[in-house]
N, C-alpha and C positions, 0 to 999 in steps of 0.2 A: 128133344124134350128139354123145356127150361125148368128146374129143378127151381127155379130162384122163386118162382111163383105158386100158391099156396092153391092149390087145386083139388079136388076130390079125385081125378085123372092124375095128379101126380102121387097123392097118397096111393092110389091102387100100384101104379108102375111099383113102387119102391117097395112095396109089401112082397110082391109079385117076385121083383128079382131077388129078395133078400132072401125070401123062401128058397128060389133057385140056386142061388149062390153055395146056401149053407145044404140045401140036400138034406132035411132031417124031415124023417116022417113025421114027428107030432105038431110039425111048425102045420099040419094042414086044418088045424083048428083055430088057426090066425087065421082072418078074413081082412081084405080091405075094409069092408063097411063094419068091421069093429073099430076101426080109426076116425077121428072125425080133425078138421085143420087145426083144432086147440093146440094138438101137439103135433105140429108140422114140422118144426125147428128139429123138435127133438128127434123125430121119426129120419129126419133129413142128416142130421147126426148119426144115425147108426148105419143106415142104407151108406153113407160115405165110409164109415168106417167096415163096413163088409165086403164096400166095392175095393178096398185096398191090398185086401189080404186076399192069397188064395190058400191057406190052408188055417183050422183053426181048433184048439185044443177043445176038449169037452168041457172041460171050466169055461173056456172062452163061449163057447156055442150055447153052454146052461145061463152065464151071465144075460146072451142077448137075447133069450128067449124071456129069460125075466124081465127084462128093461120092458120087451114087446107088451109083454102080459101088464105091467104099469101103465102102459102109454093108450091103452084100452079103453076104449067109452065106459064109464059107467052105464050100464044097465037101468 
């Protein structure tokens, strides 16, 4: 998967594993199709910063659910 390129298939992977990584139930109100490529950069920033760590504090894990909830289509 090239990561470099700004794709609707690469936003879902990233959503997908970030969820998996972190393991937290209420991440399951995060949807891929809440994201849309505006914010791909940034979306592509946190997915590297989760794919680094394997363990992560509840501050840590609250921070990234916020950033997620920013980075959200407007409605």
């Amino acid at each position: 998967m090239n990561l470099a390129e700004k794709s609707v298939e690469n936003v879902e992977y990233m959503i997908e594993q970030i969820k998996e990584k972190l393991r937290v139930l209420n991440f399951g109100a995060i949807k891929p199709s809440h994201f849309d490529e505006e914010m791909y950069e940034e979306l592509r920033d946190i997915y590297e910063l989760v794919m680094k760590k394997n363990t992560f504090s509840p501050n840590e894990m609250q921070a990234i659910a916020e950033e997620l909830g920013n980075l959200r289509k407007q409605q």
